[in-house]
LUMMARTOR-371796 format. One line per field, with one value per residue (C-alpha): residue in three letters; y, z, x. Coordinates in nm, 3 decimals, always signed. Each point is the difference from the previous one (the first is absolute). Example, Ala and Ser with C-alpha at 12.3 -4.5 7.8 and 13.67 -1.06 7.14 Angstrom:
BEGIN
res	[ALA  SER] $
yy	[-0.450  +0.344] $
zz	[+0.780  -0.066] $
xx	[+1.230  +0.137] $
This chain:
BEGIN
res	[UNK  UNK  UNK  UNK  UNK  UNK  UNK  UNK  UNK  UNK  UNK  UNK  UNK  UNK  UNK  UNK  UNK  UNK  UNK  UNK  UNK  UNK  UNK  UNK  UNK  UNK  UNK  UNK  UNK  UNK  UNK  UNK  UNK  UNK  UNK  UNK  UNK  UNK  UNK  UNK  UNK  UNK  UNK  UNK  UNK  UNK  UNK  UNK  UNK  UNK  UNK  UNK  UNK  UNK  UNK  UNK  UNK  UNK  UNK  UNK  UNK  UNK  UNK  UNK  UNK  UNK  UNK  UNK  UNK  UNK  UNK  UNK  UNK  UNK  UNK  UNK  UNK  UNK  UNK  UNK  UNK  UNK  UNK  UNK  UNK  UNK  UNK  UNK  UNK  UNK  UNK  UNK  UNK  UNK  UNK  UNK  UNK  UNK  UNK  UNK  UNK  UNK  UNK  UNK  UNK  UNK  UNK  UNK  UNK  UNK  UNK  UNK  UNK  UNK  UNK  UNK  UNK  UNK  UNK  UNK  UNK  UNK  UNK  UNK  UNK  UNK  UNK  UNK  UNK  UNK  UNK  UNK  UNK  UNK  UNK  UNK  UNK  UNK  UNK  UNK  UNK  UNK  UNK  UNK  UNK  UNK  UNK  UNK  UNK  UNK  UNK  UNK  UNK  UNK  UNK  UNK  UNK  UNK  UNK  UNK  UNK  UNK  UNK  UNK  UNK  UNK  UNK  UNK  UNK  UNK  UNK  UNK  UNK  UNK  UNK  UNK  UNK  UNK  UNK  UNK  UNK  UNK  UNK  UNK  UNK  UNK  UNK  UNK  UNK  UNK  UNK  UNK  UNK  UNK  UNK  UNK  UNK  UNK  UNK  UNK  UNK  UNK  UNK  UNK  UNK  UNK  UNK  UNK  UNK  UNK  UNK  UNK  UNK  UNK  UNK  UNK  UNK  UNK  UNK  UNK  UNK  UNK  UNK  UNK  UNK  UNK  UNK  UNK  UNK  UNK  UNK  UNK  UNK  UNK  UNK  UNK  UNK  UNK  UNK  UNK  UNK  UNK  UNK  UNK  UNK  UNK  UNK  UNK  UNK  UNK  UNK  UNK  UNK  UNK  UNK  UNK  UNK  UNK  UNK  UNK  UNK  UNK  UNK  UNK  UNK  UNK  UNK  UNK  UNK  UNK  UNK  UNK  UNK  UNK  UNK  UNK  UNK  UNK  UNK  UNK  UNK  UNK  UNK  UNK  UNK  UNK  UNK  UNK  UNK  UNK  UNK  UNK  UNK  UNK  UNK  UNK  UNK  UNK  UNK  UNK  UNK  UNK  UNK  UNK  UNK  UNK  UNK  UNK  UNK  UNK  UNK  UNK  UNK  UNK  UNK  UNK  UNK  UNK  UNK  UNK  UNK  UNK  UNK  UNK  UNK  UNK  UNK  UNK  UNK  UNK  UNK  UNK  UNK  UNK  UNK  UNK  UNK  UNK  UNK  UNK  UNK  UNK  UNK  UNK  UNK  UNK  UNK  UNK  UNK  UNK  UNK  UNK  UNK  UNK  UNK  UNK  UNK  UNK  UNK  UNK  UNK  UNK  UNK  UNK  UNK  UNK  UNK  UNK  UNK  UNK  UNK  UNK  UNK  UNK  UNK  UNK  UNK  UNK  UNK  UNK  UNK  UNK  UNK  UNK  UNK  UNK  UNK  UNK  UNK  UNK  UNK  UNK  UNK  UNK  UNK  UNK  UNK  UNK  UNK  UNK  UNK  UNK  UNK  UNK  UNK  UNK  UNK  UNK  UNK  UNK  UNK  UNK  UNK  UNK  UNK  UNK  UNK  UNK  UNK  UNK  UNK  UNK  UNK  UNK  UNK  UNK  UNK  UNK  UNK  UNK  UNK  UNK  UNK  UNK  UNK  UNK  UNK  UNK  UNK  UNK  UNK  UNK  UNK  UNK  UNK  UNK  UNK  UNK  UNK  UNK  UNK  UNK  UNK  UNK  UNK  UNK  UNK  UNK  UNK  UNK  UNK  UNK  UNK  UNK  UNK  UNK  UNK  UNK  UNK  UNK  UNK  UNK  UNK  UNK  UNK  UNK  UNK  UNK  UNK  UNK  UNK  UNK  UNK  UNK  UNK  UNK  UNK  UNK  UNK  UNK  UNK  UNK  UNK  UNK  UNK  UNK  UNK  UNK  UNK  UNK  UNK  UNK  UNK  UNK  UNK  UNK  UNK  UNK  UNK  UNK  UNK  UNK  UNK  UNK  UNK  UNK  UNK  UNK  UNK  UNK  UNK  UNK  UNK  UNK  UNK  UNK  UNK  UNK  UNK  UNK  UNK  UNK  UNK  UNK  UNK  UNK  UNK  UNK  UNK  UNK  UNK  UNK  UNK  UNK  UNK  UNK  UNK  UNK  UNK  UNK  UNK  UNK  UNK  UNK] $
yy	[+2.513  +0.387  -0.022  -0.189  +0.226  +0.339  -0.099  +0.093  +0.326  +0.059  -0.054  +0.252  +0.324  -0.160  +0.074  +0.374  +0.248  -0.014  -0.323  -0.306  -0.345  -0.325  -0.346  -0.250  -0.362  -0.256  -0.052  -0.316  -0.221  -0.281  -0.144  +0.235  -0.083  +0.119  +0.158  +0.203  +0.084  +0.132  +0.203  +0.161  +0.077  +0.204  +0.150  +0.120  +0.145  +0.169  +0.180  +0.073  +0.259  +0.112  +0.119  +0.250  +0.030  -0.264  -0.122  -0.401  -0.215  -0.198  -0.350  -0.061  +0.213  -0.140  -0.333  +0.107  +0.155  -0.308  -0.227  +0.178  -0.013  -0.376  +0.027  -0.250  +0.144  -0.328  -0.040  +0.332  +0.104  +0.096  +0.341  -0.059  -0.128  +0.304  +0.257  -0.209  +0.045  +0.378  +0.030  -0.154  +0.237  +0.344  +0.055  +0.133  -0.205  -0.368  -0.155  -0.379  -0.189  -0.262  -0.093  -0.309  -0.181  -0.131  -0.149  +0.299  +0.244  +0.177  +0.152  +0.276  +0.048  +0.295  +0.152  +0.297  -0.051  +0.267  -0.131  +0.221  -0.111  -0.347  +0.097  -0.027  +0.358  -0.085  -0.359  -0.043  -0.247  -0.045  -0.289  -0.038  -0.229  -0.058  -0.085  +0.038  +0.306  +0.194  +0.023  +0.231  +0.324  -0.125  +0.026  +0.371  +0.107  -0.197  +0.161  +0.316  -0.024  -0.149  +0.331  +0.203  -0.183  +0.064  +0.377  +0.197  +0.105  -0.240  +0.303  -0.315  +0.120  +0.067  -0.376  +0.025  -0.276  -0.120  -0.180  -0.193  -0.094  -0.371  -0.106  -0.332  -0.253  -0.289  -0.345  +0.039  +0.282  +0.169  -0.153  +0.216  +0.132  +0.064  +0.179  -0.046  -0.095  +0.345  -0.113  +0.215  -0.088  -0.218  -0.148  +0.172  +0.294  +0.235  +0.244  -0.082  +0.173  -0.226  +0.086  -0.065  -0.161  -0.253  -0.322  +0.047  -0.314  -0.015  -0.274  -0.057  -0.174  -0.112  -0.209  -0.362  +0.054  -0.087  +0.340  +0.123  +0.197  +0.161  +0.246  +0.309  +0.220  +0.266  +0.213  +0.472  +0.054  -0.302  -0.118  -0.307  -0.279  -0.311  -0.267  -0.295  -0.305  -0.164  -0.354  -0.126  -0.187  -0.026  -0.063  +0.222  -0.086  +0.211  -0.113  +0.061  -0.195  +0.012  +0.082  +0.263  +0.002  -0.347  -0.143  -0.102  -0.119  -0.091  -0.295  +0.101  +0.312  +0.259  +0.261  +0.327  +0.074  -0.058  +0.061  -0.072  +0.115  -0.131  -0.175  -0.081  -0.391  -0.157  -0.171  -0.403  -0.087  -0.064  +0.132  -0.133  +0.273  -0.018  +0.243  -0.014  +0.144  -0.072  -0.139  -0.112  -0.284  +0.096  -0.018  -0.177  -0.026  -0.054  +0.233  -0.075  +0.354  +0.025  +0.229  +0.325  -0.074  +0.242  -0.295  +0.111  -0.179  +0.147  -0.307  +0.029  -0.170  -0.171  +0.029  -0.243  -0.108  -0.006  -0.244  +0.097  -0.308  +0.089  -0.253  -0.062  -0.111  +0.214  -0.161  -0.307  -0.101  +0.134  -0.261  +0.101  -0.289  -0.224  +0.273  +0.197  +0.397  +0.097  -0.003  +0.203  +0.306  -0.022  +0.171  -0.075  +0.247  -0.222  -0.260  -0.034  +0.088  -0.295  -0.292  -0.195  -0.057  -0.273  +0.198  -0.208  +0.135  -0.224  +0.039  -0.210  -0.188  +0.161  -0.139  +0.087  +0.182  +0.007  +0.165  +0.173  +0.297  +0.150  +0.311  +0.295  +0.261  +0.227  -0.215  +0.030  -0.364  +0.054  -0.336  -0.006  -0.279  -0.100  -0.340  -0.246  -0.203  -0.370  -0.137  -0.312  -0.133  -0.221  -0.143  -0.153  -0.261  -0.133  +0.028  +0.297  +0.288  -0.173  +0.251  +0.048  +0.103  +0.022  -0.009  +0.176  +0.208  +0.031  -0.029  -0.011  -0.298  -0.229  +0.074  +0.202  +0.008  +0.013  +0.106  +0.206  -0.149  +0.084  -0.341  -0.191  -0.276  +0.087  -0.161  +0.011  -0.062  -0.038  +0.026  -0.013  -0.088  -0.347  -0.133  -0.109  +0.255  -0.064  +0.092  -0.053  +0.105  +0.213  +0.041  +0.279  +0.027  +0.323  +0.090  -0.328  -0.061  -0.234  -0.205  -0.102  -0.196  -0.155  -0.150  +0.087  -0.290  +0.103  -0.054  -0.252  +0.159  -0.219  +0.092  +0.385  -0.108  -0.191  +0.305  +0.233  -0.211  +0.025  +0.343  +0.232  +0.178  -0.266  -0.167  +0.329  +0.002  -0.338  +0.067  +0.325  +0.237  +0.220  +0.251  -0.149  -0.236  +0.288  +0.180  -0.322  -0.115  +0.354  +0.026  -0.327  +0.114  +0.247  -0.111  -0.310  +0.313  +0.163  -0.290  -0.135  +0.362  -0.025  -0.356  +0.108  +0.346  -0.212  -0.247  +0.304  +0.119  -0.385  +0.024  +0.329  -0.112  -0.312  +0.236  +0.242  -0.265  -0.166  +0.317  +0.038  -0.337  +0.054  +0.417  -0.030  +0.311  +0.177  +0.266  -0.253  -0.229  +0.352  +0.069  -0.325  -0.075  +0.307  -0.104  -0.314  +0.123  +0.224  -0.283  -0.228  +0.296  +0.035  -0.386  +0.006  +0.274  -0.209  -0.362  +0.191  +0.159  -0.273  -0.239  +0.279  -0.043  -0.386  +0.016  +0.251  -0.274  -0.312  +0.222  +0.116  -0.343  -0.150  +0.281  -0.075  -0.331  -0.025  +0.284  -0.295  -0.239  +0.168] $
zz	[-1.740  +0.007  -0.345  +0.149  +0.298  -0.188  -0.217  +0.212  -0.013  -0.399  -0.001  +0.273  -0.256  -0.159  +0.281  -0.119  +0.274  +0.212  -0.155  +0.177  -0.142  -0.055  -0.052  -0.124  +0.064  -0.215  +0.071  +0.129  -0.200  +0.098  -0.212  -0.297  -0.253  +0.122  -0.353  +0.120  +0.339  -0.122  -0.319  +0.241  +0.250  -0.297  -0.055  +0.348  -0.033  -0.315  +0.120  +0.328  -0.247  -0.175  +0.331  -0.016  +0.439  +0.044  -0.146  -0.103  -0.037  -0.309  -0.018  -0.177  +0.224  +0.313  -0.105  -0.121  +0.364  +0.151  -0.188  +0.092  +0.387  -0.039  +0.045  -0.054  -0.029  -0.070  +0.356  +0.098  +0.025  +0.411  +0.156  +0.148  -0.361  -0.148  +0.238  -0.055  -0.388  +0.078  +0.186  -0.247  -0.306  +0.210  -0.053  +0.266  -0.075  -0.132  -0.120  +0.011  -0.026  -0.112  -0.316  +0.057  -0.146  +0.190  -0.294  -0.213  +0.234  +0.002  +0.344  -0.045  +0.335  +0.021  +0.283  +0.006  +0.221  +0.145  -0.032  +0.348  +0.224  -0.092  +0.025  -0.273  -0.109  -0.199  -0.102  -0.276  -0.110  -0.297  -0.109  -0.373  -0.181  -0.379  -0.249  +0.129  -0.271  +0.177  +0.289  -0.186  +0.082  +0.329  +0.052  -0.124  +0.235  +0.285  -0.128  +0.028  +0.332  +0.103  -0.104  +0.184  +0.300  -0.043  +0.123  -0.296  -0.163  -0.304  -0.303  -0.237  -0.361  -0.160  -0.177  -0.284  -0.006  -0.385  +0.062  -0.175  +0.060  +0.037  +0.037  +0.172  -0.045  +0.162  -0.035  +0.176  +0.075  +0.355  +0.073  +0.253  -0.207  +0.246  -0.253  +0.209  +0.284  -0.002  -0.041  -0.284  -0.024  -0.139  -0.344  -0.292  +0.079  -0.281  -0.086  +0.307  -0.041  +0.083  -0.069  -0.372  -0.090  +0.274  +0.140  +0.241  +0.131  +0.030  +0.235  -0.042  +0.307  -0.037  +0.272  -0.146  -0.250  +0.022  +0.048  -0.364  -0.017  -0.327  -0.118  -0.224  -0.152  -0.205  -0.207  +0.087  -0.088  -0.110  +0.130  +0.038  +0.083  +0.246  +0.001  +0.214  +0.072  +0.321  +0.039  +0.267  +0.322  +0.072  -0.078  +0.075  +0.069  -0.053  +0.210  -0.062  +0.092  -0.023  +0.203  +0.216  +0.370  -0.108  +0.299  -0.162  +0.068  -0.145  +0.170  +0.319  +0.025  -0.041  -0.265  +0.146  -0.276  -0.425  -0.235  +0.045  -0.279  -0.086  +0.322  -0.041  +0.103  +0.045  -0.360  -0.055  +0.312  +0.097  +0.154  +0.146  -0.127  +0.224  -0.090  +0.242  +0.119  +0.279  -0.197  -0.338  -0.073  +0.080  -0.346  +0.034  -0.224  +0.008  -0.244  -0.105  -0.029  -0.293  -0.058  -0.177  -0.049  +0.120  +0.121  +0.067  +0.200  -0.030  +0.153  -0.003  +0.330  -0.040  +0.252  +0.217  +0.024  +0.325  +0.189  +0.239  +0.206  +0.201  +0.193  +0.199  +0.264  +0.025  +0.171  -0.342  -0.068  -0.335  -0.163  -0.327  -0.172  +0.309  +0.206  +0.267  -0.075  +0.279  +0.125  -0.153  -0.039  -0.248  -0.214  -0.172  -0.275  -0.041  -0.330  -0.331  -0.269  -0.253  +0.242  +0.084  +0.386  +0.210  +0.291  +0.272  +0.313  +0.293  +0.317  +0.271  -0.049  -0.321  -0.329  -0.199  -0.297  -0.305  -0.273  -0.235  -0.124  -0.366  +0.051  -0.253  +0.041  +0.298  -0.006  +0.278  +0.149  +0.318  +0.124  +0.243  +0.139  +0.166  +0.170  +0.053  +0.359  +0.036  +0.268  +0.178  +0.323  +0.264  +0.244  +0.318  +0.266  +0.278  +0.360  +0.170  +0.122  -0.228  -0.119  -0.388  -0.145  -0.376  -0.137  +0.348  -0.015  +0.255  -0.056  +0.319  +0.167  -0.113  -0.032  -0.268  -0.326  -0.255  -0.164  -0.317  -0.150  -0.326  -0.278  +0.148  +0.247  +0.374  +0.303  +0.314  +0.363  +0.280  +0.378  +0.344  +0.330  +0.146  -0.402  -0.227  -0.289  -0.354  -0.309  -0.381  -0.337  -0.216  -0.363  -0.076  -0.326  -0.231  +0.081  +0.210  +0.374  +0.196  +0.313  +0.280  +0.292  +0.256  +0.334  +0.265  +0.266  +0.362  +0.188  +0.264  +0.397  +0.090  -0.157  +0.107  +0.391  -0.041  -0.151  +0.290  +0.283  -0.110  -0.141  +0.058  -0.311  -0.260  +0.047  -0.136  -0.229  -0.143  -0.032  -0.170  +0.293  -0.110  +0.221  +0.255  +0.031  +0.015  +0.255  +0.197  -0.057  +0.103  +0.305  +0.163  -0.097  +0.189  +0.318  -0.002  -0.094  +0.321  +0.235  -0.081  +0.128  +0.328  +0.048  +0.003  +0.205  +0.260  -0.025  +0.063  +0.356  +0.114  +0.001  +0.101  +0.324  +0.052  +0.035  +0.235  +0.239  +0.044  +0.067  +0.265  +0.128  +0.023  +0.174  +0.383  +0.219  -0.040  -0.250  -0.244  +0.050  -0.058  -0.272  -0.155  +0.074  -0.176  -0.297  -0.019  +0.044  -0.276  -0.256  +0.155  -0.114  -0.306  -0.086  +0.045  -0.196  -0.309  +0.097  -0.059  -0.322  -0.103  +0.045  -0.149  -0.334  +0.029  +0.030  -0.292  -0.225  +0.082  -0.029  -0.405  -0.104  +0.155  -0.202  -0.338  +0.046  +0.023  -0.246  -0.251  +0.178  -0.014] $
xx	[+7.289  +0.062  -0.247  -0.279  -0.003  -0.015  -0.285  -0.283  +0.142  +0.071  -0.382  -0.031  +0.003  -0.259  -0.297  -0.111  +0.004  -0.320  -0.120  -0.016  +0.167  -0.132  +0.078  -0.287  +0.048  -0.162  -0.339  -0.013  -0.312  -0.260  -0.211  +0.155  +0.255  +0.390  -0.010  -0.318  +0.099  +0.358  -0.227  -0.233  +0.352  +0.150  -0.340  -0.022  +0.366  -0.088  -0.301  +0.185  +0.227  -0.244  -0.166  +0.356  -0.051  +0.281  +0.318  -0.008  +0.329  -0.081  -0.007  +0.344  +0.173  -0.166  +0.111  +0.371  +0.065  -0.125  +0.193  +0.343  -0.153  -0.078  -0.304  -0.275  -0.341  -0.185  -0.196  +0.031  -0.330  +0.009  +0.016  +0.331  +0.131  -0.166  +0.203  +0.337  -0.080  -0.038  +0.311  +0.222  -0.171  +0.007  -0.369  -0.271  -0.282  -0.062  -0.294  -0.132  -0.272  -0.230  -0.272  -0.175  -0.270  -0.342  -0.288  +0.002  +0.086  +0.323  +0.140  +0.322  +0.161  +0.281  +0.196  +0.265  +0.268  +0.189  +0.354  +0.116  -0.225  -0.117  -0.365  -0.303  -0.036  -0.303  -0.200  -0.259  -0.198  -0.235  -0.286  -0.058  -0.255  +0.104  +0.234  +0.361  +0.084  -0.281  +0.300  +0.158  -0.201  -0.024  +0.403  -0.011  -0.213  +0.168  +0.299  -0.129  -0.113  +0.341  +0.153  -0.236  +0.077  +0.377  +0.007  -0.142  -0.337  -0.103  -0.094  -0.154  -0.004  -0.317  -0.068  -0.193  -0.253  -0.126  -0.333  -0.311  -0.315  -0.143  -0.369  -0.046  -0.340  -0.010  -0.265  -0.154  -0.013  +0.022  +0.371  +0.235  +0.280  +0.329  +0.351  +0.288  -0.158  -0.269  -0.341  -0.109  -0.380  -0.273  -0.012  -0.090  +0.260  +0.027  +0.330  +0.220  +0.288  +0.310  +0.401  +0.093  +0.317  -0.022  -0.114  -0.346  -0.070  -0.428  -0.161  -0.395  -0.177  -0.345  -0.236  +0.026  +0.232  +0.433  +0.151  +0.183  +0.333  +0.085  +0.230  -0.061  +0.292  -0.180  +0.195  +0.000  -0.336  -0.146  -0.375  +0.067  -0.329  +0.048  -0.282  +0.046  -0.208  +0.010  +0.002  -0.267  +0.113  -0.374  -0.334  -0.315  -0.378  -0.325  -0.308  -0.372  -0.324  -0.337  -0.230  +0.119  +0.197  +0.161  +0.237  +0.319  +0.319  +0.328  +0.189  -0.147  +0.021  -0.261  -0.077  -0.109  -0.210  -0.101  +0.094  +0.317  +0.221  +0.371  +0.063  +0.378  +0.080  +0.299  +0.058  -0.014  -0.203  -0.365  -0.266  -0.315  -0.247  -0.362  -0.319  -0.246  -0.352  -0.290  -0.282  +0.211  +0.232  +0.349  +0.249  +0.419  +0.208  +0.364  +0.240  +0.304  +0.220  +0.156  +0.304  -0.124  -0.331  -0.321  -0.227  -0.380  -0.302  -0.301  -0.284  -0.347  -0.125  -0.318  -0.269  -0.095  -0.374  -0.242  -0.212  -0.259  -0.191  -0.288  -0.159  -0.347  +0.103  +0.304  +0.324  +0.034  +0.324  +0.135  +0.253  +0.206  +0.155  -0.025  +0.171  -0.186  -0.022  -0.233  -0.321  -0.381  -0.030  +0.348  +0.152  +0.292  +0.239  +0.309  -0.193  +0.262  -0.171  -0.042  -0.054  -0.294  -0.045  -0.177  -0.211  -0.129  -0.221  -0.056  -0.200  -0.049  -0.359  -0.012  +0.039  +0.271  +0.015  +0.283  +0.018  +0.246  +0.093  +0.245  +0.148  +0.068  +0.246  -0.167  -0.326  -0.215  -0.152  -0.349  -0.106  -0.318  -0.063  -0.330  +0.103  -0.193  +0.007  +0.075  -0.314  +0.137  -0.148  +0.161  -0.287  +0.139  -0.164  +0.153  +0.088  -0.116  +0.259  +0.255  +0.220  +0.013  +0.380  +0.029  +0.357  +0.105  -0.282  -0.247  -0.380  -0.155  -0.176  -0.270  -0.266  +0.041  -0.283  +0.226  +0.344  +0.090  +0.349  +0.167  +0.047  +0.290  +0.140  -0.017  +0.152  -0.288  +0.081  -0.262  +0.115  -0.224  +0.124  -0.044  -0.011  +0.312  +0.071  -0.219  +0.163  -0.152  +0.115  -0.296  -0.028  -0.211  -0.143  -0.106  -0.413  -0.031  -0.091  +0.206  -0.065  +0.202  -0.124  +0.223  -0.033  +0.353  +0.098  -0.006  +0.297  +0.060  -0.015  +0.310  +0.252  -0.084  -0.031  +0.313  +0.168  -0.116  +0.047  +0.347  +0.077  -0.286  -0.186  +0.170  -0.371  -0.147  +0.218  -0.063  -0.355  +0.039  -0.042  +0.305  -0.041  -0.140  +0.304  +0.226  -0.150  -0.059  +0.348  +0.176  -0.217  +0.061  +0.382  -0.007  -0.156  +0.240  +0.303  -0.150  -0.069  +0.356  +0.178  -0.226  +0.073  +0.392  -0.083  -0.211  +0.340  +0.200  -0.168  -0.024  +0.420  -0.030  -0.280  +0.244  +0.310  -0.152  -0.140  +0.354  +0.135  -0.275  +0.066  +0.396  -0.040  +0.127  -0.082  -0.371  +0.074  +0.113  -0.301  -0.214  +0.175  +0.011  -0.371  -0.112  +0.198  -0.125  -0.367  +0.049  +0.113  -0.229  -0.333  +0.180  +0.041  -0.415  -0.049  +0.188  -0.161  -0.366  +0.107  +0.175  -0.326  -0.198  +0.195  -0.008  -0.319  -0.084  +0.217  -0.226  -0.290  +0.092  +0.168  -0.407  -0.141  +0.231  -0.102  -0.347  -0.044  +0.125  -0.224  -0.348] $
């Protein structure tokens, strides 16, 4: 016991005046090797001395006290565990920490620990991208910045750094070139100077290509030349056409302008490729990209030909392929090249004329027609002031000399008041006249008296009187609408009269018989007043349902 608690203080003569001591714990690894992380620890301890600003406990020593202390360092890897170790060894200062391992990115965490106070006297961390044995410079210089941090002035020795040179080419070229993690330029690079005697890991990155990491360990003074060739992850296209100010676009979307050189596309997919121009046929295509391959289009849109159609009269109908296009004056700039087209023009009363017309690339196509008119005549006899309607058209009344009509099938009606409605299908024929005579059957009076005797205007209106009927049926409407109110005002001032006279009838003493009678003599004037208006409307009735009556009648 008395052994185990004096060692701390055998290794006390060891700390040199003025110098601070330290204690490194094992560096505690992720992602690494145990092997590694207990290599690099040593590492750290070894440049720590070299440094000659603090005193280290070695390894075996470290272990030897802790072993006669019981102590189990496995786990310890805590700030509190770290100041415990430090106690039990007699040194000011501990160090732990951490290596771990993210993709291929390394990250060194270290902290001092002053034993005393429990605190963090300093903390460093580091991020390295490489092989693990570029770690190695890495843990010098963290050493030597641990030392500085300790109390006293780091006075590095003067290193003497053996280098060679390396030229770097690339295909293609024009890759990014990063060493270590420093982007160092643009492929070719000629006479770089890089450290000899050790491993510098060189990534190339190139648009389209998978990014390359090689290594180069060149020998003091050697010129040493890298080529590397990238393997595509893409594929590129180069886009031309003919004639100029071309619209295209690549699955949708728009190219700002041709040519369009090495487009990169996302390799092993398709495109819908679409050239296009006012006045040509518009180009599509469909490419398949291919990894690595330079794909170029370069169309040649052909030109689309032109019809003009001029007609006398203007205003035809201009039909191409059965479909209508417009009317005359036309032009049209939208005809494929290489087809043969059907042109119709049609006019009403006009005959029609068809043709056709075989187009060459940017062919130009006038047509001027003079047309020639189709004469048919429709002569009518019959009734006079019939009214003539042609398929719902209306021509007037009879008589009329005679009527122009197109070649066709028509549907005529004749109407007059006081005769039943005449209707006849026509065939007119091409340059032929046609006659129609027809005689219309008057209507029977009867029916029409009967039918205004009891409704007023429906006469009219049976004999064709339209509006006639209507006004005769809303006036005699309204009177009746008017004599009926003054019947029940006239009703009104009768119970009113009737009321005021029994009143009269029942008053006792004078002033109520004076008051009384002057009520009832105001009812009774009012009571006339309604019995004359009320005969006046009467009156007005039987005098318009006479009137709608014999209007029927004579």
């Amino acid at each position: 016991m008395f052994f185990r608690r004096c060692m701390p203080l055998l290794f006390m003569p060891m700390v040199l005046i003025g110098q601070e001591s330290i204690a490194v714990l094992n560096l505690e690894g992720t992602g690494i090797s145990e092997s590694e992380a207990i290599g690099l620890t040593d590492r750290f301890r070894t440049d720590l001395v070299r440094t000659n600003l603090v005193t280290v406990v070695e390894r075996g020593q470290m272990e030897s006290i802790l072993a006669e202390q019981d102590f189990q360092l496995a786990g310890c890897t805590s700030e509190e565990c770290a100041v415990e170790v430090g106690q039990l060894l007699g040194v000011t200062l501990m160090v732990a920490g951490t290596i771990g391992k993210i993709g291929s990115t390394y990250i060194i965490d270290i902290r001092m620990i002053d034993v005393e106070s429990g605190r963090i006297r300093m903390s460093l961390k580091k991020d390295y991208r490489g092989e693990v044995d570029g770690l190695l410079p890495i843990i010098t210089d963290l050493a030597n910045e641990l030392a500085g941090g300790s109390g006293r002035e780091i006075v590095p020795p003067t290193p003497v750094v053996r280098s060679a040179t390396v030229s770097i080419s690339s295909d293609p070229s024009g890759a990014e070139v990063m060493m270590e993690g420093v982007e160092i330029g643009v492929t070719p690079i000629f006479n770089f100077e890089v450290i000899a005697d050790r491993r510098n890991v060189i990534s190339f990155a190139h648009a389209g290509y998978a990014v390359l990491d090689t290594a180069v360990n060149a020998a003091s003074g050697q010129d040493f030349q890298l080529h590397a060739t990238l393997i595509p992850v893409a594929s590129w296209l180069s886009v031309s056409a003919t004639p100029k100010n071309v619209a295209v676009t690549i699955s949708g979307r728009r190219v700002p302008r041709l040519p369009l050189r090495d487009e990169m596309l996302e390799a092993d997919s398709s495109y819908a490729i679409s050239f296009s121009k006012k006045g040509f046929q518009s180009y599509d295509t469909l490419l398949y990209a291919i990894r690595g391959d330079h794909h170029e289009l370069n169309p040649h849109l052909v030109e689309n030909s032109f019809l003009t159609v001029g007609t006398d009269p203007s205003g035809a109908q201009v039909l191409i392929n059965g479909r209508v296009f417009g009317k005359s004056p036309f032009q049209y700039r939208e005809l494929l090249s290489g087809g043969t087209y059907a042109i119709s023009i049609q006019y009403p009363q006009y005959r029609t004329i068809d043709t056709t017309i075989t187009t060459t690339a940017g062919s130009r196509h006038e047509l001027s027609i003079l047309m020639n008119r189709i004469t048919n005549w429709l002569f009518i006899q019959g009734d006079k002031g019939a009214q003539v309607i042609i398929d719902s058209k209306n021509y007037g009344y009879l008589p009329i000399n005679k009527i122009e009509l197109p070649t066709g099938s028509y549907q005529l009606d004749f109407t007059k008041p006081e005769y039943f409605p005449y209707s006849e299908q026509v065939q007119i024929e091409e340059n032929n006249e046609s006659v129609l005579e027809f005689n219309m059957k008057k209507k029977p009076k009867l029916p029409a008296l009967a039918a205004s005797l009891i409704l007023p205007g429906t006469g009219q209106l049976y004999q064709g009187y339209r509006k006639k009927g209507i006004v005769m049926f809303l006036g005699v409407a309204g009177l009746a609408y008017f004599a009926a109110q003054s019947e029940i005002s006239f009703r009104a001032d009768v119970d009113t009269f009737e009321a005021d006279r029994a009143i009269y009838r029942a008053a006792g003493d004078l002033n109520e018989i004076e008051a009384a009678r002057l009520n009832m003599e105001t009812s009774f004037n009012a009571m006339k007043e309604s019995e004359r208006s009320r005969n006046t409307l009467w009156g007005l009735l039987a005098g318009a349902w006479t009137i709608n009556i014999l209007d029927v009648a004579f």
